[in-house]
mmCIF file of the C-alpha atoms, coordinates in Angstrom:
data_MODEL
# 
_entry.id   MODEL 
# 
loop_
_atom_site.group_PDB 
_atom_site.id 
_atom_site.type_symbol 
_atom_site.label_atom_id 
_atom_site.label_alt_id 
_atom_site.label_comp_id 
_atom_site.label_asym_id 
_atom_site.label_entity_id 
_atom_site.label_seq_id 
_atom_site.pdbx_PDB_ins_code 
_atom_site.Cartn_x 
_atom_site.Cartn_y 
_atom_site.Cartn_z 
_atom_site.occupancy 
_atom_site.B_iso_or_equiv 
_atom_site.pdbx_formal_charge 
_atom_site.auth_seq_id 
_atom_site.auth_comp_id 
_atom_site.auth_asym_id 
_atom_site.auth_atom_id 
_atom_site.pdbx_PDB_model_num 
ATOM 1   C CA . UNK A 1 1   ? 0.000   0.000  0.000  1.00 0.00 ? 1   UNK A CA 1 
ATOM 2   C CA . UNK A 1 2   ? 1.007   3.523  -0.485 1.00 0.00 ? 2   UNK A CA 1 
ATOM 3   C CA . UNK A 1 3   ? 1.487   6.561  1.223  1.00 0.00 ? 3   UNK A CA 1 
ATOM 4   C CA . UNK A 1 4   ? -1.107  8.245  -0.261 1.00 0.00 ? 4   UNK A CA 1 
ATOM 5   C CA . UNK A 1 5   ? -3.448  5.079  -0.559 1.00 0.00 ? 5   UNK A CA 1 
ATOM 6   C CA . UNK A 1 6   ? -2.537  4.619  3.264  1.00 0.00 ? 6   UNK A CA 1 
ATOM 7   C CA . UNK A 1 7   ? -3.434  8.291  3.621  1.00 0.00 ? 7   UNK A CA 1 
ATOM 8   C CA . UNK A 1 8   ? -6.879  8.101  1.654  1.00 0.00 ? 8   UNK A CA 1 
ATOM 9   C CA . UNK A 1 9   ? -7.884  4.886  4.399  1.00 0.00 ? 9   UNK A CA 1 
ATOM 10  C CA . UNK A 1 10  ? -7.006  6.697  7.946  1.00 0.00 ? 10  UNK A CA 1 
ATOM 11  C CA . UNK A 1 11  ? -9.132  9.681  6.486  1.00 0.00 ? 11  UNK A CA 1 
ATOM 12  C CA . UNK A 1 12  ? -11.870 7.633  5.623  1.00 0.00 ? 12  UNK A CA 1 
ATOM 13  C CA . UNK A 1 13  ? -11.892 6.073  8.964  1.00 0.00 ? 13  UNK A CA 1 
ATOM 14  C CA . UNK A 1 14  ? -11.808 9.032  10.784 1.00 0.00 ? 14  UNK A CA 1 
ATOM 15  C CA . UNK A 1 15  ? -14.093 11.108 8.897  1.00 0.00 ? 15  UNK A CA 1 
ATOM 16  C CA . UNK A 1 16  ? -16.738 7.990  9.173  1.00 0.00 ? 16  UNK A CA 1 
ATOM 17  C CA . UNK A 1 17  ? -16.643 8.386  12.909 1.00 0.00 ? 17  UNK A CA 1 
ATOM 18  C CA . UNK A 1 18  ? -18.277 11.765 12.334 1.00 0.00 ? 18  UNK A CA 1 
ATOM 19  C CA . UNK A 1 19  ? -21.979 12.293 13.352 1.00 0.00 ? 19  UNK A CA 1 
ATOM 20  C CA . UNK A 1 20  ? -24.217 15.147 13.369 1.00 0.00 ? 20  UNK A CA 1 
ATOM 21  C CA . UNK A 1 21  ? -23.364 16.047 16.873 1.00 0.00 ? 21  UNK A CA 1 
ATOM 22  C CA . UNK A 1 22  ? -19.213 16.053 16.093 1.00 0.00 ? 22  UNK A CA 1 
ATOM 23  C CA . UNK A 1 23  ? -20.293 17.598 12.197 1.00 0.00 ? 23  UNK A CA 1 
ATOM 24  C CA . UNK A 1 24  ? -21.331 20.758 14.390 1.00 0.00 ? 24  UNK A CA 1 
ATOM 25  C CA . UNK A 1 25  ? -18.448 20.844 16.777 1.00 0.00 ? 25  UNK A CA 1 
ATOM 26  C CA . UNK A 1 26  ? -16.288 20.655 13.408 1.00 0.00 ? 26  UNK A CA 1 
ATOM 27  C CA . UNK A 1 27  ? -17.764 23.358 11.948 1.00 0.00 ? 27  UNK A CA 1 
ATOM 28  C CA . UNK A 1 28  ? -17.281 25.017 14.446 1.00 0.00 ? 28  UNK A CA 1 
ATOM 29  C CA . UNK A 1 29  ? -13.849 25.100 15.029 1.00 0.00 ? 29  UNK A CA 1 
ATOM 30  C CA . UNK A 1 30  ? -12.916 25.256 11.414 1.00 0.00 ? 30  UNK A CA 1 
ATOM 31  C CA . UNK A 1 31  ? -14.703 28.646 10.981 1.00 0.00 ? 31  UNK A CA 1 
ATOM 32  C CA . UNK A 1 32  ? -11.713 30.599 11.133 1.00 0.00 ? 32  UNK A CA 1 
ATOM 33  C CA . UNK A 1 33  ? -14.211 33.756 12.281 1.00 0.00 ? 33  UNK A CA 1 
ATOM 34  C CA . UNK A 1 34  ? -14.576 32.439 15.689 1.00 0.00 ? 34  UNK A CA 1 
ATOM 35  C CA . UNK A 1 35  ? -10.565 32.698 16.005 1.00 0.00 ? 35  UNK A CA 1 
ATOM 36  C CA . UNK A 1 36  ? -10.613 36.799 15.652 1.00 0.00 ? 36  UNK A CA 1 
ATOM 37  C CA . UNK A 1 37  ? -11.844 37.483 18.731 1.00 0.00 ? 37  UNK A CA 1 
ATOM 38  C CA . UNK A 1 38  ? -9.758  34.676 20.618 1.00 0.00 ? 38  UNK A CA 1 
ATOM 39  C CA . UNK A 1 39  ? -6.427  36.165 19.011 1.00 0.00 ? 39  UNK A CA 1 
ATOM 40  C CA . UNK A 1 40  ? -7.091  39.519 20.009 1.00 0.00 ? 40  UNK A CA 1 
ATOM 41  C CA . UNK A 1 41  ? -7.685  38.328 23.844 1.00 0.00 ? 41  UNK A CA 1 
ATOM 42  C CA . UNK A 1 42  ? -4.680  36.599 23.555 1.00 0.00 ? 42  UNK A CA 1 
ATOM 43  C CA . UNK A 1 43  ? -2.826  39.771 21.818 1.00 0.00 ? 43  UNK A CA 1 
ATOM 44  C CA . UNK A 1 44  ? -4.137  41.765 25.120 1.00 0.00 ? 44  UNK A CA 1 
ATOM 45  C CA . UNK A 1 45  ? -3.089  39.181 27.520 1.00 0.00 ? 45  UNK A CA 1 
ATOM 46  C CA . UNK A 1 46  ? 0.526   39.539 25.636 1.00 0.00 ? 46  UNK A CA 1 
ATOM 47  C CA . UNK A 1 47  ? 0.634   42.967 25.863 1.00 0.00 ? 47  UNK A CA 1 
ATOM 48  C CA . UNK A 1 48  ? -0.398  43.652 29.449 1.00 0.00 ? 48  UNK A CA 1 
ATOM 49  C CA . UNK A 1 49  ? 2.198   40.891 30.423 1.00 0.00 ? 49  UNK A CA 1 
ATOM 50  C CA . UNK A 1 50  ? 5.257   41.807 27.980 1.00 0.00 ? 50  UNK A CA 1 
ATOM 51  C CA . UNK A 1 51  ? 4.695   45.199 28.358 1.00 0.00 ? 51  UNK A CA 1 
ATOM 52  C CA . UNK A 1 52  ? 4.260   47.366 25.542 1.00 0.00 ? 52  UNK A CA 1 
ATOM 53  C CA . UNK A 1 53  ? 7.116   47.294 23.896 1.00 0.00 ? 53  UNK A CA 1 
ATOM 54  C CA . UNK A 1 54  ? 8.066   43.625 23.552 1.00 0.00 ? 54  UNK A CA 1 
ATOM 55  C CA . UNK A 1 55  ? 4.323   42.716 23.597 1.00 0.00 ? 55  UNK A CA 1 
ATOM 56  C CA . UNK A 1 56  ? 3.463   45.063 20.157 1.00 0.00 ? 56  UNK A CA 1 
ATOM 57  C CA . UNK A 1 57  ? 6.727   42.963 18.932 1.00 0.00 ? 57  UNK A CA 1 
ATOM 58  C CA . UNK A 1 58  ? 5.455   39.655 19.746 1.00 0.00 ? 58  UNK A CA 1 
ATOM 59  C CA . UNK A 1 59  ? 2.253   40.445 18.410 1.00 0.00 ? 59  UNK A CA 1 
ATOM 60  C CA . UNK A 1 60  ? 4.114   41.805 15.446 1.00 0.00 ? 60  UNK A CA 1 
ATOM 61  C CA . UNK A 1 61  ? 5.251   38.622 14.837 1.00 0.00 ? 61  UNK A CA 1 
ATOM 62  C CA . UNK A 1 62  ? 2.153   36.393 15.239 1.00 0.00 ? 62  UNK A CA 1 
ATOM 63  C CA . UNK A 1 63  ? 0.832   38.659 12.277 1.00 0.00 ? 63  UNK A CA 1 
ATOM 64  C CA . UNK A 1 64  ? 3.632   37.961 10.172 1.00 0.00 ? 64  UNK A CA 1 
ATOM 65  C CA . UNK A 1 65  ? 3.739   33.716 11.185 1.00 0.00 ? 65  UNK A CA 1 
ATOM 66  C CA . UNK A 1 66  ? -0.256  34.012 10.047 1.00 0.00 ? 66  UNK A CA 1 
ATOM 67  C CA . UNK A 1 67  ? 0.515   35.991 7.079  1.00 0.00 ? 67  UNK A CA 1 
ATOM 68  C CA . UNK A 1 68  ? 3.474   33.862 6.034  1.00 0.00 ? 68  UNK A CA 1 
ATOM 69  C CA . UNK A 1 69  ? 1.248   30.168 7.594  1.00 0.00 ? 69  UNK A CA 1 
ATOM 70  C CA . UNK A 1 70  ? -1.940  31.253 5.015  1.00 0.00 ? 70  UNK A CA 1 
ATOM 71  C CA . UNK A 1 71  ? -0.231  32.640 2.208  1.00 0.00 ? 71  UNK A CA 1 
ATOM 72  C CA . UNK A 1 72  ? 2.143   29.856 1.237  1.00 0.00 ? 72  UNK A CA 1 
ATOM 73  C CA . UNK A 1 73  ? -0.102  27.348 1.738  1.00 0.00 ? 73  UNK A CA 1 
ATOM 74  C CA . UNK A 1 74  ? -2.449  28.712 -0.426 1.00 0.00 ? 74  UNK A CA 1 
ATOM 75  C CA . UNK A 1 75  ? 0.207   29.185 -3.090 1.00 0.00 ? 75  UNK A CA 1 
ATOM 76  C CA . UNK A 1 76  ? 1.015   25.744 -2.721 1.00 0.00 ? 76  UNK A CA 1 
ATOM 77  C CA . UNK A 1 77  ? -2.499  24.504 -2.895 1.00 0.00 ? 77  UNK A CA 1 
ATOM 78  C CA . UNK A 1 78  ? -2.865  25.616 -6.168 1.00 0.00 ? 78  UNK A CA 1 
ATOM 79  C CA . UNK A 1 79  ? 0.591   24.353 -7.255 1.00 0.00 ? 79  UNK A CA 1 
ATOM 80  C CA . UNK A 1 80  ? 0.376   20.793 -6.453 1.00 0.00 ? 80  UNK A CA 1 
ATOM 81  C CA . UNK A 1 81  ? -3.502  20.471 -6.907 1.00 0.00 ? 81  UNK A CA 1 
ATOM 82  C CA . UNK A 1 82  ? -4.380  17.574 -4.863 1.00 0.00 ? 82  UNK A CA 1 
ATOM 83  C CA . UNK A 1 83  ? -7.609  17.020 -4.351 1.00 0.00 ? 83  UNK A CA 1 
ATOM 84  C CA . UNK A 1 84  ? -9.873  17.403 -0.990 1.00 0.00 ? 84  UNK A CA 1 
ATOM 85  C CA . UNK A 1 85  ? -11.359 14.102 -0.131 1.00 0.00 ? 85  UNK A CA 1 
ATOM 86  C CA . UNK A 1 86  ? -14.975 15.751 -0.881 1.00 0.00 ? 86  UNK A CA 1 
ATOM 87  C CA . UNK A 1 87  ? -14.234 16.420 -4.180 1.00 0.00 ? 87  UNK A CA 1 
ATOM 88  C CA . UNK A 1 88  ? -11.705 12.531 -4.779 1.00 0.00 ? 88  UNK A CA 1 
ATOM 89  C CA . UNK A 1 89  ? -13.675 9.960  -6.717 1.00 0.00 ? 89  UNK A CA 1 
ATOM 90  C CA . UNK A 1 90  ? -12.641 6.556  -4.551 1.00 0.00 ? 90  UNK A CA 1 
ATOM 91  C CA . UNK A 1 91  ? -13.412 8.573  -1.179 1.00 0.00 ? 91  UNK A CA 1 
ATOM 92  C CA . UNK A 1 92  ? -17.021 9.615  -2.236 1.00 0.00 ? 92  UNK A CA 1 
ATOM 93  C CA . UNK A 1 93  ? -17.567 6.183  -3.680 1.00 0.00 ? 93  UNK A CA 1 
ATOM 94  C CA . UNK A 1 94  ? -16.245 4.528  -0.476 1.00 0.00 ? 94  UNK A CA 1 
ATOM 95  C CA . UNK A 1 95  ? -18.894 6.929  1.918  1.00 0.00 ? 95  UNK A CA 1 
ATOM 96  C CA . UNK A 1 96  ? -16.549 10.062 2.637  1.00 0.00 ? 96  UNK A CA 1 
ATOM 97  C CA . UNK A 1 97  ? -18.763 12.114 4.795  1.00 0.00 ? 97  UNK A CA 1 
ATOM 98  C CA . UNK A 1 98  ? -19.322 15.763 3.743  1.00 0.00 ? 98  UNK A CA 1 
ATOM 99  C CA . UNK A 1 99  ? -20.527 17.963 6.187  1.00 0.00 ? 99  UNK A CA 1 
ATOM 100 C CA . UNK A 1 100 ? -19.286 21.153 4.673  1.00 0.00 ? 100 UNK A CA 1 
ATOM 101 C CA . UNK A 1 101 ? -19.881 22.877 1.510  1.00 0.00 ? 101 UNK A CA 1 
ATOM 102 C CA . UNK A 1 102 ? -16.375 23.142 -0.054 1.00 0.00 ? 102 UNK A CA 1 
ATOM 103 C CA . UNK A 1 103 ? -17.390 25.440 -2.500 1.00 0.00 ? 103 UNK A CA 1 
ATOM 104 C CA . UNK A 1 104 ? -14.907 26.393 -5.550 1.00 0.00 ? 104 UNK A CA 1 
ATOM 105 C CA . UNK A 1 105 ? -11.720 24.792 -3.369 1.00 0.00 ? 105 UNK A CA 1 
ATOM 106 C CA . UNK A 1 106 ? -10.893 22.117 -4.621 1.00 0.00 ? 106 UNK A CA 1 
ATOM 107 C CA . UNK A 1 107 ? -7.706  21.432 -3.732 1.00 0.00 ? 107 UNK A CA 1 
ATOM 108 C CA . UNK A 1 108 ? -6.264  20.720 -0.484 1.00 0.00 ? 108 UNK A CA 1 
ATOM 109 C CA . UNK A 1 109 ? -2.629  19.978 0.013  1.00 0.00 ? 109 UNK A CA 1 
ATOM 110 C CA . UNK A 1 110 ? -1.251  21.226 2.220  1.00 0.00 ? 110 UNK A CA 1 
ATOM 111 C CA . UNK A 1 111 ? -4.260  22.506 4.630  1.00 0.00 ? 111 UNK A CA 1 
ATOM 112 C CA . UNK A 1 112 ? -4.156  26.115 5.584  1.00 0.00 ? 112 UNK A CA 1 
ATOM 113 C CA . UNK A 1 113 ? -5.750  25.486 9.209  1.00 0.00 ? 113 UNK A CA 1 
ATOM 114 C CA . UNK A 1 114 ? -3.576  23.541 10.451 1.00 0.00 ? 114 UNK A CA 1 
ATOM 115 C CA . UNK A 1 115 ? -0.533  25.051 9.846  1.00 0.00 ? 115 UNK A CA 1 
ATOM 116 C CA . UNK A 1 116 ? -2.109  28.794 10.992 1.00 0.00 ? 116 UNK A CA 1 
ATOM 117 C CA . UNK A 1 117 ? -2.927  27.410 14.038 1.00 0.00 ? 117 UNK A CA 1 
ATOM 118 C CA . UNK A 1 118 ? 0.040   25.740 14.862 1.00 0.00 ? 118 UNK A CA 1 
ATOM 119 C CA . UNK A 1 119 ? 1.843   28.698 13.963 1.00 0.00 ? 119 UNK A CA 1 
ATOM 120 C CA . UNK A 1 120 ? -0.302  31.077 15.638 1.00 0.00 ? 120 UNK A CA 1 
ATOM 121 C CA . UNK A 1 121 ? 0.174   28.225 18.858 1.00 0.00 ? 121 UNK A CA 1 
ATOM 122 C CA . UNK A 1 122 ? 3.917   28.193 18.468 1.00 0.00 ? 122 UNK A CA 1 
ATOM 123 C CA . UNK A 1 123 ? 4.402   31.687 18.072 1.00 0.00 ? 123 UNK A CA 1 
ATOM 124 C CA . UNK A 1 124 ? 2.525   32.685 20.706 1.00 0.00 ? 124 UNK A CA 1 
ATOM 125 C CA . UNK A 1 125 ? 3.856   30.012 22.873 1.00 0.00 ? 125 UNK A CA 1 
ATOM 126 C CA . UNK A 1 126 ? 7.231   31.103 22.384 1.00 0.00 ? 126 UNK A CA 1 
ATOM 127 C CA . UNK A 1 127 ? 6.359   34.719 22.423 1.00 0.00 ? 127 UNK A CA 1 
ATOM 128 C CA . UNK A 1 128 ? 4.706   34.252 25.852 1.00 0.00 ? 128 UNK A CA 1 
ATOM 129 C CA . UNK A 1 129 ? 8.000   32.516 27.043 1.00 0.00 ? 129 UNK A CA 1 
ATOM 130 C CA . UNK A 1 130 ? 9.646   36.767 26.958 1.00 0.00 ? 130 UNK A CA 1 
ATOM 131 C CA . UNK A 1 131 ? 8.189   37.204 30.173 1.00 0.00 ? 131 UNK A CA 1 
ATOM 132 C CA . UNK A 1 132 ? 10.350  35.690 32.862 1.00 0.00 ? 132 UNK A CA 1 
ATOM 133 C CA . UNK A 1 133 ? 8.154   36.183 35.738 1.00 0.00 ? 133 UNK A CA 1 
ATOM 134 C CA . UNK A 1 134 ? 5.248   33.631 35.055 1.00 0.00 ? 134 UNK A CA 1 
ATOM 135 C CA . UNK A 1 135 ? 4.166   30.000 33.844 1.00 0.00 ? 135 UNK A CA 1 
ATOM 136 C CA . UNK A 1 136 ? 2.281   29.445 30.737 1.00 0.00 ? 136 UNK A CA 1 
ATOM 137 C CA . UNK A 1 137 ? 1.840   25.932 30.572 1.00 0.00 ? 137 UNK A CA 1 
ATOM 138 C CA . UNK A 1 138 ? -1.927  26.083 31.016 1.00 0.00 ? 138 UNK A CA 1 
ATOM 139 C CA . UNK A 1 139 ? -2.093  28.141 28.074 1.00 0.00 ? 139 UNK A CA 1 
ATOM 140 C CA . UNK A 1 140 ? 0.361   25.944 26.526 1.00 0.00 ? 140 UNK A CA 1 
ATOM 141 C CA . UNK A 1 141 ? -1.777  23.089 26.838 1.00 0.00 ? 141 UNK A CA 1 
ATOM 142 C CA . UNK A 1 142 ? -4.773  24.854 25.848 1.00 0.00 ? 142 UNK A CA 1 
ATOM 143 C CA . UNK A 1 143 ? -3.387  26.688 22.721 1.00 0.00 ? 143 UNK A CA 1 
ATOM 144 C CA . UNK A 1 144 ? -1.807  22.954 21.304 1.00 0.00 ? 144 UNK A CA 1 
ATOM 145 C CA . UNK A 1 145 ? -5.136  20.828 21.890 1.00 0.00 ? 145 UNK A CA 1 
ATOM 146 C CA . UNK A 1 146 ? -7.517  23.792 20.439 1.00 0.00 ? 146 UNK A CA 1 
ATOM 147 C CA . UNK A 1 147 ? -5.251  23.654 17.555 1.00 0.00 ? 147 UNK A CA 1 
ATOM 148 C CA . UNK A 1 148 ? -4.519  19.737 17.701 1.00 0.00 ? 148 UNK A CA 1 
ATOM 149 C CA . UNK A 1 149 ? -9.319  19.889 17.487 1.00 0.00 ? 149 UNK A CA 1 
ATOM 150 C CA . UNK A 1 150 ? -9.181  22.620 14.628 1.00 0.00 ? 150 UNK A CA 1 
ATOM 151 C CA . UNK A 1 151 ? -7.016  20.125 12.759 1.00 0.00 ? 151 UNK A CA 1 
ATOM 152 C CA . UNK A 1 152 ? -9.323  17.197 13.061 1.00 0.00 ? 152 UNK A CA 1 
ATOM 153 C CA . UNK A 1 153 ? -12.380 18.822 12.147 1.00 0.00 ? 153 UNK A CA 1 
ATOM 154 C CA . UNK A 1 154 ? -10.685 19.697 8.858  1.00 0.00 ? 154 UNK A CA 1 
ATOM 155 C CA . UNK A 1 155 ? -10.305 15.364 8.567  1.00 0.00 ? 155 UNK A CA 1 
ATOM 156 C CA . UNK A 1 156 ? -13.709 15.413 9.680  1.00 0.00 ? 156 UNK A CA 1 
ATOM 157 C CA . UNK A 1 157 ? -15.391 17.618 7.720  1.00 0.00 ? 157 UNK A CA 1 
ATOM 158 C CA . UNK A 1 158 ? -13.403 15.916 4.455  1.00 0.00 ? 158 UNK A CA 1 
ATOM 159 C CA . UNK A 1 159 ? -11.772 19.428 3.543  1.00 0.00 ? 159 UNK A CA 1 
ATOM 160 C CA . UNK A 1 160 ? -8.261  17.526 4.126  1.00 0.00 ? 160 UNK A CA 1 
ATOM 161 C CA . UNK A 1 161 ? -6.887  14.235 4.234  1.00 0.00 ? 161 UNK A CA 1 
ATOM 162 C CA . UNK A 1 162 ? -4.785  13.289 7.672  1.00 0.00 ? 162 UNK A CA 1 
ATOM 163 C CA . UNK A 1 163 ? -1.343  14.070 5.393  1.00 0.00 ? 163 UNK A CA 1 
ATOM 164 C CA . UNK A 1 164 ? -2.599  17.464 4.464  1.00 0.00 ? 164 UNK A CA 1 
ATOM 165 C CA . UNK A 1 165 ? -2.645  18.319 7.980  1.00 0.00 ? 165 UNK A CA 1 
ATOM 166 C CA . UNK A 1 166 ? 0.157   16.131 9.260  1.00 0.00 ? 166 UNK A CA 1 
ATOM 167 C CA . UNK A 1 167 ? 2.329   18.824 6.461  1.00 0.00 ? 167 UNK A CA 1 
ATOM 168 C CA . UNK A 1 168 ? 0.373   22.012 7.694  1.00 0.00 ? 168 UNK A CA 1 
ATOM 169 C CA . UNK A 1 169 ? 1.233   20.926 11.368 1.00 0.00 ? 169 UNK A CA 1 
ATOM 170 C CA . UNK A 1 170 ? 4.667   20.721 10.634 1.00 0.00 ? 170 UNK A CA 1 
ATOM 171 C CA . UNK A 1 171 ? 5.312   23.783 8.094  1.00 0.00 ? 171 UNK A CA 1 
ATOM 172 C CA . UNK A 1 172 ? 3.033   26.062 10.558 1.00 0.00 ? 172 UNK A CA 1 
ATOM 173 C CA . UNK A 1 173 ? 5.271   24.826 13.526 1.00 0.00 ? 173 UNK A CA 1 
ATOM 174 C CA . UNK A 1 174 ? 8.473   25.822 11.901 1.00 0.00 ? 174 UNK A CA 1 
ATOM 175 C CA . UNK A 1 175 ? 7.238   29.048 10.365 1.00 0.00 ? 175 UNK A CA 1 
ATOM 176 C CA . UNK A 1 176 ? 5.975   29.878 14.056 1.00 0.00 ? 176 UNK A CA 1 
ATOM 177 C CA . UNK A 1 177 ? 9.463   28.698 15.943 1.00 0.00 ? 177 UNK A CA 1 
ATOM 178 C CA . UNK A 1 178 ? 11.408  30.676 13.086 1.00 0.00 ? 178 UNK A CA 1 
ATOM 179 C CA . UNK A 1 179 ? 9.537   33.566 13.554 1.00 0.00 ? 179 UNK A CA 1 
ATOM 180 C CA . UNK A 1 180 ? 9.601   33.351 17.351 1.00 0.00 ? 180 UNK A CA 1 
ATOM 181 C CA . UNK A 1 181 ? 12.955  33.107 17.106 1.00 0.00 ? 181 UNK A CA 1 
ATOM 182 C CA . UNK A 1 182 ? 13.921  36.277 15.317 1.00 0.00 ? 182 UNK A CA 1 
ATOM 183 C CA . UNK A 1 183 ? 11.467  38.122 17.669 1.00 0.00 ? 183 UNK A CA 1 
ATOM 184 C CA . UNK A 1 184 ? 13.726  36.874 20.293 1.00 0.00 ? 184 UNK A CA 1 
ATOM 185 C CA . UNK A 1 185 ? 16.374  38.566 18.767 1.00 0.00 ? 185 UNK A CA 1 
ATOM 186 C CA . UNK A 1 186 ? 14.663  41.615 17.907 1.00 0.00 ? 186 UNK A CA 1 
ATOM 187 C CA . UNK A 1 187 ? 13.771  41.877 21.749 1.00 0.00 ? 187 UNK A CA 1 
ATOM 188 C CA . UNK A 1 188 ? 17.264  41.522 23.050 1.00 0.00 ? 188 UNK A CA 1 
ATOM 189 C CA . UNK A 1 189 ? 18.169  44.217 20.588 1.00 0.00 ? 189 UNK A CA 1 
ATOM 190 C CA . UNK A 1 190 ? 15.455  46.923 21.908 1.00 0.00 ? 190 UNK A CA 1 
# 
């Protein structure tokens, strides 16, 4: 079997757990509206703690690792054209549930979500770790899993297969600790 056969059978299985009840928690955390409002809490929380000055940086910066997370994978999207599982032939003859109007995206490689979310999470995490005087590890744990459940909904909602997001996971992670990482820098120089 290969990769991507391998691929197109752990999506099926997960997305067939779905029900009606998980098809509205999914939609829920994959509408990218409902993350506005939580970002700019989180932007507050950053400021107030950094302080000003290193908190507009770090903010700064989780601009740029969203920027940088949505605007390559959407570039490569359209370069390597792979298709969602809603819209593959052997998933929607094999019972691919499809929750979610996909609309005129039809491609899915590598998925957007997940890596803006883990680079918004590992950003921020690292951003957060500026201020020396206090623990983030609940927010740690609470920033991963949210973004660990916005990248199964995308399986379960059949917008990506489990590789899509497996990639987006792991190019939003990097993009996020890079980024982090010259903010660091930029810091220590101010």
């Amino acid at each position: 079997m290969s990769i991507i056969e391998l691929d197109k059978h752990v999506t099926l299985w997960l997305n067939t757990l779905g029900n009606p009840a998980t098809d509205a928690v999914s939609l829920f955390l994959s509408d990218s509206r409902i993350w506005f409002p939580a970002y700019a809490v989180i932007m507050g929380i950053m400021i107030w703690r950094l302080g000003w000055k290193k908190g507009l940086i770090v903010v700064a910066s989780l601009f740029v690792t969203v920027l940088l997370t949505d605007q390559i994978s959407a570039y490569i999207k359209d370069g390597i054209e792979r298709l969602r599982p809603a819209y593959d032939a052997w998933m929607v003859a094999n019972g691919v549930r499809c929750p979610l109007s996909h609309g005129s995206y039809f491609f899915g490689f590598f998925s957007g979500h997940a890596s803006n979310t883990f680079g918004f999470a590992v950003a921020s995490v690292m951003g957060f770790r500026n201020d020396k005087k206090h623990s983030y590890s609940a927010y740690t744990a609470g920033v991963m899993i949210w973004a660990v459940l916005v990248c199964l909904s995308r399986v379960m909602l059949a917008a990506h297969y489990v590789g899509d997001v497996l990639v987006g996971v792991c190019f939003g992670s990097l993009i996020g600790a890079a980024v982090a990482y010259l903010t660091r820098l930029i810091i220590k120089r101010v």
